[in-house]
KOLROTI-277988 format. One line per 4 residues: their letters; for each residue x negated, y, z of N, C-alpha, C. Coordinates in pm, whole numbers, always signed. Atoms other than C-alpha are relative to their C-alpha. Example, Ala and Ser with C-alpha at 12.3 -4.5 7.8 and 13.67 -1.06 7.14 Angstrom:
as> -89 -119 +0 -1230 -450 +780 -90 +120 +0 ~ +82 -119 -6 -1367 -106 +714 +77 +109 +73
This chain:
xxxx> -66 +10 -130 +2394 +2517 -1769 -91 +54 +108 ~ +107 -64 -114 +2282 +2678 -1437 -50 -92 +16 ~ +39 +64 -84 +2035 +2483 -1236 +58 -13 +108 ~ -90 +35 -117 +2177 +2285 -964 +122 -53 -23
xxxx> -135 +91 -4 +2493 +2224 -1148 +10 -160 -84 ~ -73 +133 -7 +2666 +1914 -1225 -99 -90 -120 ~ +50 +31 +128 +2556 +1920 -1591 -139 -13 -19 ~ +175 -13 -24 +2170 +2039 -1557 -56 -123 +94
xxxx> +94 +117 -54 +2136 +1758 -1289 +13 -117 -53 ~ +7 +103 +111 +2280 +1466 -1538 -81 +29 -105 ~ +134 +21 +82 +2034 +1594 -1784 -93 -36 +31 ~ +199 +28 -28 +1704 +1620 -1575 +28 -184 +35
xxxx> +28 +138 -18 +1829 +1255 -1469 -28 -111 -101 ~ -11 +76 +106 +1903 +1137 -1805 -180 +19 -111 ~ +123 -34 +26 +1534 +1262 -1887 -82 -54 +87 ~ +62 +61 -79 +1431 +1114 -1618 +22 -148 -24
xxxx> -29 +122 -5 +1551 +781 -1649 -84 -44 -175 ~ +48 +13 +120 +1422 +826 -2063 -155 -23 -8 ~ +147 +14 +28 +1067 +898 -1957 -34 -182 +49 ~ +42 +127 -41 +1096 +582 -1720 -9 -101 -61
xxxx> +12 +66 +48 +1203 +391 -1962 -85 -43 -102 ~ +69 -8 +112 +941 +501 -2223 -153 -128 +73 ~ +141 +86 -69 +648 +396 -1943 +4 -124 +16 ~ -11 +125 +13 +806 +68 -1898 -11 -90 -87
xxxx> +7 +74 +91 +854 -27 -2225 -150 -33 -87 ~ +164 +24 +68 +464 +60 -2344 -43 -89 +84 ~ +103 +116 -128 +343 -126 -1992 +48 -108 -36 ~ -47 +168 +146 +567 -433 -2165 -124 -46 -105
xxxx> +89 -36 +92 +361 -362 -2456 -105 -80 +33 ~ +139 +35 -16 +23 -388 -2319 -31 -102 +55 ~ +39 +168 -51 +77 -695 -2101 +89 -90 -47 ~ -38 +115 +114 +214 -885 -2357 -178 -7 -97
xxxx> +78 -10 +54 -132 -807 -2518 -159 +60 +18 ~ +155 +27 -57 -520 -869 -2380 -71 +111 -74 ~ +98 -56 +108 -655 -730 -2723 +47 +165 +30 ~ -73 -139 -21 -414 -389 -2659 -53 +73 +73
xxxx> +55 -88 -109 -529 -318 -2299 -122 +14 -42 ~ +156 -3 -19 -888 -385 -2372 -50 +124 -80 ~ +52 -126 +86 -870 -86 -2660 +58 +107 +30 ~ -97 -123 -58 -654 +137 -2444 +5 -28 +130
xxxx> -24 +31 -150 -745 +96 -2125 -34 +173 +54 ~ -36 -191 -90 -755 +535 -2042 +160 -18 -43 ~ -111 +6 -14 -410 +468 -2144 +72 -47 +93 ~ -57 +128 -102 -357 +184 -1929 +15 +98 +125
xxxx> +94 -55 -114 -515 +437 -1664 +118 +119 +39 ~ -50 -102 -19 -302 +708 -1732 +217 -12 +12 ~ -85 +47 -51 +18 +506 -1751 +89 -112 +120 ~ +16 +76 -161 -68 +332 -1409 +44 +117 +106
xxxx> -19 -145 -42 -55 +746 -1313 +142 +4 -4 ~ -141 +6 -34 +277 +770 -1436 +92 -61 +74 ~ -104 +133 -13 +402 +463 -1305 +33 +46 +181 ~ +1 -82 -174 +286 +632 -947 +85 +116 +25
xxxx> -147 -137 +13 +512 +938 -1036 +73 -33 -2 ~ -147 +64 +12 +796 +730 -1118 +82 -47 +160 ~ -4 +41 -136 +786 +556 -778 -14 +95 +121 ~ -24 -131 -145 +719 +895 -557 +160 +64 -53
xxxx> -108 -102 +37 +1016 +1070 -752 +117 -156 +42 ~ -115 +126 -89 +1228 +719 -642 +27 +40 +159 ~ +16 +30 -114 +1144 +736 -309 +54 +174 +51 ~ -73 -158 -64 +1228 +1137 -293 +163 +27 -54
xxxx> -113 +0 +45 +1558 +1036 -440 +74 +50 -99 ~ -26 -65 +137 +1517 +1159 -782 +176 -65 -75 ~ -59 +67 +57 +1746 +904 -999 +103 -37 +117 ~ -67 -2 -105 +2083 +904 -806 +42 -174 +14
xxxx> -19 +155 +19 +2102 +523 -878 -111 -82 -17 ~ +64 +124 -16 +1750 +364 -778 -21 -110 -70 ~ +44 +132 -2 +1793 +3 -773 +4 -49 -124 ~ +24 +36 +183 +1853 -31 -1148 -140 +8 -27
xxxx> +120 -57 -21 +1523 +109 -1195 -124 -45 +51 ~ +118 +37 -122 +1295 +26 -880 -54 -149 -14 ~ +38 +204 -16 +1328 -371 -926 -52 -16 -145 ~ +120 +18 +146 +1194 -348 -1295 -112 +59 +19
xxxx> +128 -93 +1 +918 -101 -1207 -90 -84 +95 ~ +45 +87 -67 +854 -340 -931 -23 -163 -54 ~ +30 +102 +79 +835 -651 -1128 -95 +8 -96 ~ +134 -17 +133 +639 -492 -1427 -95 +5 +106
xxxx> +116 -1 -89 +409 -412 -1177 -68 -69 +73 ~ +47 +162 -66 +361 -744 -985 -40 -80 -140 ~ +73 +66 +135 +327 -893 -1368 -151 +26 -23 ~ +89 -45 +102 +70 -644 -1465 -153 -41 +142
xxxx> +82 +50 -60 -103 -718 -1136 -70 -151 +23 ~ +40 +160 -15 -159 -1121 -1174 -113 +14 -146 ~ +161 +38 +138 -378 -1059 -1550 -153 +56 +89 ~ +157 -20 -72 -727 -1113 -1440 -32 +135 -51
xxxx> +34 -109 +5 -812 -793 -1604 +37 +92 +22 ~ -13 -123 -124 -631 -571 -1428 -41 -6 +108 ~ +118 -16 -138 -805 -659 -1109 -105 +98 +8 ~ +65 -84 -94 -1034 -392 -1184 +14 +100 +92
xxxx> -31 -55 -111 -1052 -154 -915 +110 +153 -29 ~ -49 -116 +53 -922 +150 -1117 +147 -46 -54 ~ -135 +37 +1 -606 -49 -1202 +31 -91 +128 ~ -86 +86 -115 -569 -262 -923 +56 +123 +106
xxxx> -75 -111 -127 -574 +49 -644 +130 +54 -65 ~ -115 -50 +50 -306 +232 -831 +136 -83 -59 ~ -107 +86 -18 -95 -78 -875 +11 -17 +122 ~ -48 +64 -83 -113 -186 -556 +61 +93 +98
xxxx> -32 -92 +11 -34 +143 -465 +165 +24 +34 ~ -121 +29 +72 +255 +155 -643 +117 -78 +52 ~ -122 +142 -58 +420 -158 -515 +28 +25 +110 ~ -49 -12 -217 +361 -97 -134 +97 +74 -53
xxxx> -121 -71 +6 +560 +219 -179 +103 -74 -44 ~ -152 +30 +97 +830 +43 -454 +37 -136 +168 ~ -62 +92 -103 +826 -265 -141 +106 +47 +130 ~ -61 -77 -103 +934 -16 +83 +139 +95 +0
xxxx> -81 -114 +56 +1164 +179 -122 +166 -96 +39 ~ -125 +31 +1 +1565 +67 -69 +16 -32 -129 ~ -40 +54 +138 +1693 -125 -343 -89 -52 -112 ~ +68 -19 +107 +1410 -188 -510 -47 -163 +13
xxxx> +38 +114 -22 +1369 -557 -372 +162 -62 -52 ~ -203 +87 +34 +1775 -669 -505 -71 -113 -93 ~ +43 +141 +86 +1752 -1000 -689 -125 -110 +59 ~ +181 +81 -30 +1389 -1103 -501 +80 -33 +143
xxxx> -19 +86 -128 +1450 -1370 -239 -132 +86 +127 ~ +100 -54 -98 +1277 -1292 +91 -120 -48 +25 ~ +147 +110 +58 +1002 -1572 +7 -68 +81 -105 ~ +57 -18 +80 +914 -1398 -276 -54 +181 -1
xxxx> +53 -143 -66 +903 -1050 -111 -146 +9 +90 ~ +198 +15 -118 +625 -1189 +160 -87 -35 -99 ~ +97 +58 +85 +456 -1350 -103 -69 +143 -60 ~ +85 -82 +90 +383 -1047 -304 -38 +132 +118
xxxx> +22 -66 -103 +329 -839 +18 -145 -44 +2 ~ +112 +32 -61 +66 -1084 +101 -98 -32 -128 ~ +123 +20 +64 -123 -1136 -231 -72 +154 -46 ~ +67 -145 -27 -135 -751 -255 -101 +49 +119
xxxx> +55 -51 -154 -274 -713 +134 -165 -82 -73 ~ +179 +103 +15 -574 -1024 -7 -34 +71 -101 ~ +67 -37 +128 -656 -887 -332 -66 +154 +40 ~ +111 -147 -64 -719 -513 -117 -101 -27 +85
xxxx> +140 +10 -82 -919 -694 +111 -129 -85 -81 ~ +68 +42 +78 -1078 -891 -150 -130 +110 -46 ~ +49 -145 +1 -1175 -520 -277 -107 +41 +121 ~ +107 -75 -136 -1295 -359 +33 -109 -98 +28
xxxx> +123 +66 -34 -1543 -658 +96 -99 +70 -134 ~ +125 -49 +56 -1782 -508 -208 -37 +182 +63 ~ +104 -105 -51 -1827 -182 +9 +4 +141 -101 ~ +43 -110 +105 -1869 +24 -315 +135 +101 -47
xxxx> -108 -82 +58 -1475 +122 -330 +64 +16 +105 ~ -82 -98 -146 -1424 +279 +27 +62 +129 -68 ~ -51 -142 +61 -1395 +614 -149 +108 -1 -47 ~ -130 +22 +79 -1152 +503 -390 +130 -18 +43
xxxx> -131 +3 -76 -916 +394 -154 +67 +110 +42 ~ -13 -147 -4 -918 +717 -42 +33 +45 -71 ~ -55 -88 +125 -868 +885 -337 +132 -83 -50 ~ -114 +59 +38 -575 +672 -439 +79 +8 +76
xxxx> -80 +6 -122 -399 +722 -102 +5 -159 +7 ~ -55 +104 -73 -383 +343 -33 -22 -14 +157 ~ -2 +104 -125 -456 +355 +298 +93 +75 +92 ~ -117 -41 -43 -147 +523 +429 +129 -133 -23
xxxx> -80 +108 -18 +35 +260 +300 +20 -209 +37 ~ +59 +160 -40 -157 -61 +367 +14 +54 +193 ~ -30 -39 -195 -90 +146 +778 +112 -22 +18 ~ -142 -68 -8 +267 +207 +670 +105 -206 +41
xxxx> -57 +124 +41 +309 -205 +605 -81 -72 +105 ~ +38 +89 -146 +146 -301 +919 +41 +41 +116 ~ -98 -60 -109 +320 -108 +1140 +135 -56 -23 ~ -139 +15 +70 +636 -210 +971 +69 -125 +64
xxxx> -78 +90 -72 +912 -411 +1168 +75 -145 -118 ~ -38 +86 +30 +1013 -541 +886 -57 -171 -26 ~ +68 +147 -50 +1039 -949 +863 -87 -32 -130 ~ +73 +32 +99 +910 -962 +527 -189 +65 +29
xxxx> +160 -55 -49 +565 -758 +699 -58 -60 +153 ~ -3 +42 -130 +600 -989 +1003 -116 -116 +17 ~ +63 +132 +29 +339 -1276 +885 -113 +24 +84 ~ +138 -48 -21 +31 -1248 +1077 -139 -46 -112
xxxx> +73 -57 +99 -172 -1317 +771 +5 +80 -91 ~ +15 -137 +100 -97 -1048 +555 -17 +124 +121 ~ +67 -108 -74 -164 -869 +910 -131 +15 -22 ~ +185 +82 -25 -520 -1050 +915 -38 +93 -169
xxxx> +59 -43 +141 -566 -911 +540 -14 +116 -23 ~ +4 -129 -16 -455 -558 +601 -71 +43 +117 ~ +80 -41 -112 -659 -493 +919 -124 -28 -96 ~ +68 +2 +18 -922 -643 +762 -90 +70 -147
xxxx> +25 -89 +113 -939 -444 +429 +34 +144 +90 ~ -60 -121 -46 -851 -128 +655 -199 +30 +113 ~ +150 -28 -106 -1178 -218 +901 -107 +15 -140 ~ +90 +5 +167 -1409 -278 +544 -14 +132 -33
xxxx> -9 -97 +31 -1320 +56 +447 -20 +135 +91 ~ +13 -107 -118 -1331 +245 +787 -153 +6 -26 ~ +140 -15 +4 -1701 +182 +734 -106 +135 -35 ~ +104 -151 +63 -1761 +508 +535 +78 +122 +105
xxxx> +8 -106 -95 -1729 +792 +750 +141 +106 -52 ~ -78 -18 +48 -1437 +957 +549 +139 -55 +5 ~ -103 +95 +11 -1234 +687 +552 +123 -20 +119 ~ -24 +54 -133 -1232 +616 +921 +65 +123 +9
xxxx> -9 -108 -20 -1157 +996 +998 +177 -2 -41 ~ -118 +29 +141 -833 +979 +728 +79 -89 +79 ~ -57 +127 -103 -738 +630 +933 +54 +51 +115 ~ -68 -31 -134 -725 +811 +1276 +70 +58 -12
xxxx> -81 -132 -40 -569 +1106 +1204 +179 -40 -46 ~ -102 +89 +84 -307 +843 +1043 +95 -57 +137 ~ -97 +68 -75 -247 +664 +1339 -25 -130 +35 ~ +26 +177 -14 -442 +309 +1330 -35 -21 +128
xxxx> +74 +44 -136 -630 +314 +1644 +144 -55 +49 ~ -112 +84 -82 -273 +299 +1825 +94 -83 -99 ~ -80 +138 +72 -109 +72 +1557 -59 -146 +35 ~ +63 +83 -34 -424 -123 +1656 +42 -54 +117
xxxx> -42 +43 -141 -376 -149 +2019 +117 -37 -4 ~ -66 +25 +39 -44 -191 +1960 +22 -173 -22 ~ +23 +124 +11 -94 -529 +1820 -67 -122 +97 ~ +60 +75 -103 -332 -639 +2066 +93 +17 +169
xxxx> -86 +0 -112 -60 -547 +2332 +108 -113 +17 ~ +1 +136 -2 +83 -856 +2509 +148 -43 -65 ~ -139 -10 +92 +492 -777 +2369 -47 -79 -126 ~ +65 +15 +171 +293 -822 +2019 -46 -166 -6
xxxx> +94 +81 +56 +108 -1140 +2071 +113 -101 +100 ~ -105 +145 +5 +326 -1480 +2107 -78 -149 +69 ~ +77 +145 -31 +47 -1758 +2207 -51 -99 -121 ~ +72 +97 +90 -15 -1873 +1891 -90 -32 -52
xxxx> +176 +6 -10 -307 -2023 +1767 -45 +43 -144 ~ +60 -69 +164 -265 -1829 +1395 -72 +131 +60 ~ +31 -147 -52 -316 -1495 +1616 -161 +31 +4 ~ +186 -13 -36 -681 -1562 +1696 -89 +63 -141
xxxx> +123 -60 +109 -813 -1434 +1368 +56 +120 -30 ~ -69 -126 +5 -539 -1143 +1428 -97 +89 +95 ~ +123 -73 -114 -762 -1054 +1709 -119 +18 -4 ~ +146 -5 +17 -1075 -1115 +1586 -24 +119 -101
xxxx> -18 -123 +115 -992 -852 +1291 +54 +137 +104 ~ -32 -153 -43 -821 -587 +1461 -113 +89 +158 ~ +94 -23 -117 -1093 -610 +1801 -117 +42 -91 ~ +166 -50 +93 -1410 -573 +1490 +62 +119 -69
xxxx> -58 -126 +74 -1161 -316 +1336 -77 +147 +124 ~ -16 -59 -111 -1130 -125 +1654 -168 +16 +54 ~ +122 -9 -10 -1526 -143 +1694 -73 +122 -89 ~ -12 -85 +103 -1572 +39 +1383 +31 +141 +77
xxxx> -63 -109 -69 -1388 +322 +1564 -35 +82 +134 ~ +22 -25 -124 -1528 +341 +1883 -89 +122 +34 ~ +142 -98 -18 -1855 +559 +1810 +125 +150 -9 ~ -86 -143 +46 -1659 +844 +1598 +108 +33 +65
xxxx> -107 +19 -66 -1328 +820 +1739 +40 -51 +131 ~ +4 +47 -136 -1393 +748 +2076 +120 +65 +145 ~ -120 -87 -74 -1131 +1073 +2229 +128 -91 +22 ~ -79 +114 +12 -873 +791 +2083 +24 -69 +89
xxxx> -29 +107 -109 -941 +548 +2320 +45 -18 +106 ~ -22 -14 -119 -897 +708 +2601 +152 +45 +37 ~ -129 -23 +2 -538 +810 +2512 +99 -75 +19 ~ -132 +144 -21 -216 +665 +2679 -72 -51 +102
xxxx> +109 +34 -63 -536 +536 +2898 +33 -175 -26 ~ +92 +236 +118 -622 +201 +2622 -96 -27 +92 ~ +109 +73 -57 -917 +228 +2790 -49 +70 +144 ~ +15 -44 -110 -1028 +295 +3149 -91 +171 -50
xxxx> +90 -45 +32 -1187 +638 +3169 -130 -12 +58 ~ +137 +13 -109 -1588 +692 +3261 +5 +26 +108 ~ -4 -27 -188 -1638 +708 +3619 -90 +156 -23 ~ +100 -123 +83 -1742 +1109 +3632 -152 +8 +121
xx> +160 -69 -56 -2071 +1256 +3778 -101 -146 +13 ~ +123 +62 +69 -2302 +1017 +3599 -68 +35 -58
């Protein structure tokens, strides 16, 4: 059949939906079984890869029917993230990864109460800031793209991203990581400085007395930023400018 028609695009889907199901059913597999991952963990590695393809080709509207799909890929994936040994950093970034996007994706939350949507919002946001406190996996973040979407889920109106501690967790795994010089750079050109301010603007802040450690994170974030990224500040006029002929 030509490409484009009717027939050629029920195949590539029905190939598509075959591979998904292949990756799902081995990731079954392996976390049903400690002894499995531990002797196949470049597998694990490389079907954590796929699992990230599956979820960009969702989100670009591959599979004309989603939510079948998205809420298992999103469940295996919240499973495979609770075994202590996937916490390391080479499977955790690329799960957690994974999920932001699938959290974000349409349809891909059906069946999950809205309790159980914040919940896994917010043990994903602690377990990256958990991360970023050893310092040694700024890079990585980077290289995994998470920090587009740990920006994407703090900016985000929605109520399930509305908690101010899974704010407090993502600012503060976002400042951790600004630390390396790469990182921060990547961050601005993203958009945090004014997601930052933003927050600290008075619309944003309510009086409550959870906020204070919202402020104490995004004001030491925003410190971080000040040397390198200083043009930032002065934009929109955040911050007064210098008085000139000094």
């Amino acid at each position: 059949s030509p490409a484009g028609s009717p027939k050629a695009a029920s195949a590539s889907e029905a190939g598509w939906d075959e591979r998904a199901e292949t990756v799902l059913a081995k990731l079954e597999e392996l976390a049903d079984n400690k002894e499995m991952r531990k002797a196949n963990a470049e597998l694990l590695v490389q079907l954590c890869d796929m699992l990230a393809g599956l979820v960009f080709d969702i989100r670009a509207g591959m599979p004309s029917n989603p939510p079948h799909i998205a809420s298992r890929l999103l469940k295996q994936i919240m499973g495979l993230m609770d075994l202590k040994d996937m916490k390391e950093p080479r499977f955790m970034l690329k799960l957690s990864r994974a999920a932001l996007l699938l959290l974000r994706t349409e349809g891909s939350t059906q069946g999950f109460p809205t309790s159980g949507v914040q919940l896994a919002y917010l043990n994903i946001a602690q377990g990256l800031f958990k991360l970023s406190q050893q310092g040694e996996h700024d890079k990585a973040f980077m290289a995994e793209g998470m920090l587009e979407p740990l920006l994407e889920a703090l900016e985000s109106d929605a109520p399930e991203c509305a908690s101010n501690d899974l704010k407090v967790f993502i600012i503060g795994a976002l400042k951790n990581v600004s630390n390396e010089e790469s990182c921060q750079r990547r961050l601005a050109e993203a958009g945090v400085i004014a997601a930052l301010f933003r927050l600290l603007s008075a619309e944003h802040l309510m009086g409550s007395s959870k906020e204070a450690q919202l402020l104490i994170q995004a004001t030491a974030a925003l410190r971080n930023f000040a040397d390198g990224q200083h043009e930032e500040f002065l934009a929109d006029e955040r911050l007064p400018a210098p008085p000139t002929g000094m």
